[in-house]
C-alpha positions in Angstrom: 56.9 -41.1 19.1 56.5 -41.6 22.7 56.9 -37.4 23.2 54.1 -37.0 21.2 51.9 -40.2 22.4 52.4 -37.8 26.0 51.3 -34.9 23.9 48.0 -35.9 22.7 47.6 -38.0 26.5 47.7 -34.8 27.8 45.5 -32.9 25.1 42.7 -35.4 25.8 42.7 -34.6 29.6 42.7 -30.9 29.2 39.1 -31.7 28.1 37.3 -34.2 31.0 36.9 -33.7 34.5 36.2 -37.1 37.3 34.0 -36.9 39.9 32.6 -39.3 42.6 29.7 -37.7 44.4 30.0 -39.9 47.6 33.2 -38.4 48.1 31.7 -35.0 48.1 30.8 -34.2 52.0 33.4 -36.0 53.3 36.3 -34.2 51.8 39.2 -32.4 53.7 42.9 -31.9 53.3 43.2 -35.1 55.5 41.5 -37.4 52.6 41.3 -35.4 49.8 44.7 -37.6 48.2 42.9 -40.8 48.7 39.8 -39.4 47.2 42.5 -38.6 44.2 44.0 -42.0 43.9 40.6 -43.8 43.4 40.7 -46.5 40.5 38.3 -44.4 38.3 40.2 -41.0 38.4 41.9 -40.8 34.8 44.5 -38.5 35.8 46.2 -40.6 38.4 49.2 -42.5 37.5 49.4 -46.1 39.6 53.0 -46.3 38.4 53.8 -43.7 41.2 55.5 -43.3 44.9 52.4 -42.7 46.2 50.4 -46.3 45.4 54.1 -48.2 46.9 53.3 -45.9 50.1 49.7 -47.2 50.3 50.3 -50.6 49.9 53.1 -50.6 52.4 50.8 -48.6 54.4 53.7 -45.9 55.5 52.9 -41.9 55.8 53.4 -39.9 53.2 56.5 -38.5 54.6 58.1 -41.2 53.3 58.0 -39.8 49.8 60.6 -37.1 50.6 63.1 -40.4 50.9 61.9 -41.9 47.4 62.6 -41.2 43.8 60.6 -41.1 41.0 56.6 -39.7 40.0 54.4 -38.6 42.9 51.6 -36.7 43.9 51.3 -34.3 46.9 48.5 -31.8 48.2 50.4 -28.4 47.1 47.5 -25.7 48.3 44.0 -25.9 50.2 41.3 -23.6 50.4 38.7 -25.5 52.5 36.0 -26.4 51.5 35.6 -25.9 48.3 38.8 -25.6 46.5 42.1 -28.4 46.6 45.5 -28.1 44.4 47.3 -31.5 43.9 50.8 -31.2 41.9 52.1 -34.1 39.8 56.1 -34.4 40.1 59.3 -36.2 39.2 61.9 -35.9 42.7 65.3 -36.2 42.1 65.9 -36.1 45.7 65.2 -35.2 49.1 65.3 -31.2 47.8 64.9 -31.6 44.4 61.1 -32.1 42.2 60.2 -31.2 38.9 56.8 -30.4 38.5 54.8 -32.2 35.9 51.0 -31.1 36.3 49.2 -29.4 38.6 45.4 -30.7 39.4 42.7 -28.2 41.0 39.9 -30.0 42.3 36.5 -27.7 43.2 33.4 -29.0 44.7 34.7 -32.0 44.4 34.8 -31.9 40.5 38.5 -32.6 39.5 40.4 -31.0 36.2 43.4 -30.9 34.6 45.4 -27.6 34.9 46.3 -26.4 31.4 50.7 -25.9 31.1 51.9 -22.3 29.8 51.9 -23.3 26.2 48.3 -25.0 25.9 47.1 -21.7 27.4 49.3 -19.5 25.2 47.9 -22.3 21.7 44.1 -21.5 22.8 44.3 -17.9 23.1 46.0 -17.3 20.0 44.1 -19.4 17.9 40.9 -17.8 19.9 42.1 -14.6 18.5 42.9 -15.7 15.1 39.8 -17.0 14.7 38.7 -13.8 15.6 40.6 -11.6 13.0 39.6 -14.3 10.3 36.2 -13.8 11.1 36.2 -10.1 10.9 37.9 -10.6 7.4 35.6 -13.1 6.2 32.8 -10.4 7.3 34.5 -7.2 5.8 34.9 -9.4 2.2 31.3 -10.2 2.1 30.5 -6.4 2.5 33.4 -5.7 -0.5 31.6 -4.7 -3.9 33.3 -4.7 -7.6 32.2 -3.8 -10.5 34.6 -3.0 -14.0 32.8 0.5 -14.6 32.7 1.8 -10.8 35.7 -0.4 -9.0 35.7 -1.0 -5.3 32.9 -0.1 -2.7 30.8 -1.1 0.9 28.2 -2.2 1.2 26.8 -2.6 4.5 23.4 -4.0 6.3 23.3 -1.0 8.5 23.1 1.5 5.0 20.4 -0.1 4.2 18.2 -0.3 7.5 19.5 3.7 7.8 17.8 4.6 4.2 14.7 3.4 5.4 14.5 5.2 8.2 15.8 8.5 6.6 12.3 10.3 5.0 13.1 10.7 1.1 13.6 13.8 -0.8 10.6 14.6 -2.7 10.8 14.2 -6.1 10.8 17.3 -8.7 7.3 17.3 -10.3 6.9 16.5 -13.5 5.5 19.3 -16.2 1.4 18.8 -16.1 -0.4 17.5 -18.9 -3.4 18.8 -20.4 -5.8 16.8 -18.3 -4.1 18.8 -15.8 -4.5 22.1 -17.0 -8.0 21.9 -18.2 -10.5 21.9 -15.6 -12.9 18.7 -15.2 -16.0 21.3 -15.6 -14.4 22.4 -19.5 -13.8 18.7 -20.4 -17.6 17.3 -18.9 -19.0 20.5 -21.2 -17.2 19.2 -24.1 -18.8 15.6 -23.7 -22.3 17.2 -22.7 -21.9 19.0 -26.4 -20.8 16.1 -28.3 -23.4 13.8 -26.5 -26.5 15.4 -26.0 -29.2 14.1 -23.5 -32.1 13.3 -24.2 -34.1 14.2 -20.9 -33.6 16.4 -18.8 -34.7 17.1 -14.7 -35.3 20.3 -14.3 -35.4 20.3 -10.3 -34.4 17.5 -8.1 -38.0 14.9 -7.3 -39.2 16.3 -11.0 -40.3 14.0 -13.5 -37.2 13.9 -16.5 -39.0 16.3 -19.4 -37.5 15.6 -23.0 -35.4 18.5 -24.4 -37.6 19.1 -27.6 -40.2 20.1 -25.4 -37.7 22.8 -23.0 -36.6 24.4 -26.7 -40.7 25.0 -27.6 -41.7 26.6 -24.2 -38.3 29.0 -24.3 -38.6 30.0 -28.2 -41.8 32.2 -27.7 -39.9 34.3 -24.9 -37.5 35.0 -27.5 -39.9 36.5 -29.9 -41.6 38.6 -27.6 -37.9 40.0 -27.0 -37.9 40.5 -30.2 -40.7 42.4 -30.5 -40.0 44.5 -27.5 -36.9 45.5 -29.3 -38.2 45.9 -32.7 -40.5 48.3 -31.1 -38.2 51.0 -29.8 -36.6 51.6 -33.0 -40.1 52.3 -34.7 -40.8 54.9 -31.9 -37.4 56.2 -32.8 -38.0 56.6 -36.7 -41.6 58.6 -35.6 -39.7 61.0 -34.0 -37.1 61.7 -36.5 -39.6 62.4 -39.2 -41.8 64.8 -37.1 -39.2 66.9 -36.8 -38.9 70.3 -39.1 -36.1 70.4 -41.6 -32.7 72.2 -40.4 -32.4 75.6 -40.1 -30.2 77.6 -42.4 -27.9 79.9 -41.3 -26.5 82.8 -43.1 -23.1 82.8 -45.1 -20.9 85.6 -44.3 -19.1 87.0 -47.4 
């Protein structure tokens, strides 16, 4: 119970970071331990060497001597970067490290161990093979008469773009094949007008009236044609009857 009460303790920290801004300009490998041990820093454990040290005001080389948890600066990049290491010694040439604590710009965090790193990235890439699966089932298709098949997003937006093959045209119908002119003709027959303009800006005459004028200019046709046939019976009858010719016997 008390492993995993640790567990989850250090789960939580993996998440926050401490910071206390007046801190900030002031900081340098000389200080930068006291700027750790502050009351409000979560990740410092008053329990170790280090807190016996400062209230007996000794120097920190006096933790080589002791046993038990301490903290020491393990790496400094100044001024911007500070590594502080959390440890168990044994003795004078012996520590196991606990935790190791980076501190930039004064912001500090919680190094993540070997395992917490190796947990995130493969449920990171888990998550992202679940994902693609969840995506490549919604594309899935089934139907009982056809089976299995894709269908994508992309095929869609692609046989938009595509121009589409022109359709076979279909047989034409009769409207088709008959001109306009032959079909207004047949109307104009069925439904005789009344009026009619004979030139554009004329007044409309009735049709009666256009069948009187043009029936005498038939007749006098007529007459022109009667008259060449009389002229043609004249001259057949003026002319002597036909000659005989003699038999030969």
């Amino acid at each position: 119970a008390a492993a995993a009460a640790a567990a989850d303790n250090r789960d939580s920290l993996l998440g926050i970071s401490w910071v206390d801004s007046a801190w900030i300009p002031i900081l340098n490998p000389g200080n930068v331990l006291d700027y750790f041990s502050e009351r409000s820093n979560p990740f410092y454990d008053r329990t170790c060497n280090n807190e016996v040290v400062k209230m007996q005001r000794l120097s920190l080389d006096h933790l080589h001597n002791m046993t038990g948890l301490e903290y020491i600066l393990l790496h400094a990049q100044e001024p911007i970067l500070y590594i502080i290491r959390k440890q168990h010694r044994h003795s004078p040439t012996q520590a196991t490290p606990l935790a190791d604590y980076y501190i930039i710009a004064g912001v500090v965090y919680q190094a993540p161990d070997l395992g917490s790193v190796l947990n995130s990235r493969m449920l990171t890439a888990i998550h992202a093979v679940q994902s693609a699966f969840d995506e490549a089932m919604s594309y899935c298709r089934y139907h009982p008469s056809k089976g299995y098949w894709w269908h994508f997003k992309d095929q869609e937006e692609r046989d938009k773009v595509k121009p589409k093959s022109k359709k076979k045209e279909e047989p034409s119908s009769i409207f088709q094949r008959q001109r306009v002119d032959m079909l207004l003709l047949d109307i104009r027959q069925k439904f005789q007008p009344k009026y009619i303009q004979p030139k554009s800006g004329d007044k409309p005459v009735p049709v009666e009236q256009v069948k009187k004028e043009s029936e005498p200019a038939t007749e006098t046709i007529k007459h022109e044609e009667k008259e060449p046939t009389k002229n043609s019976q004249q001259s057949s009858t003026t002319k002597g009857p036909p000659e005989k010719r003699m038999r030969l016997q």
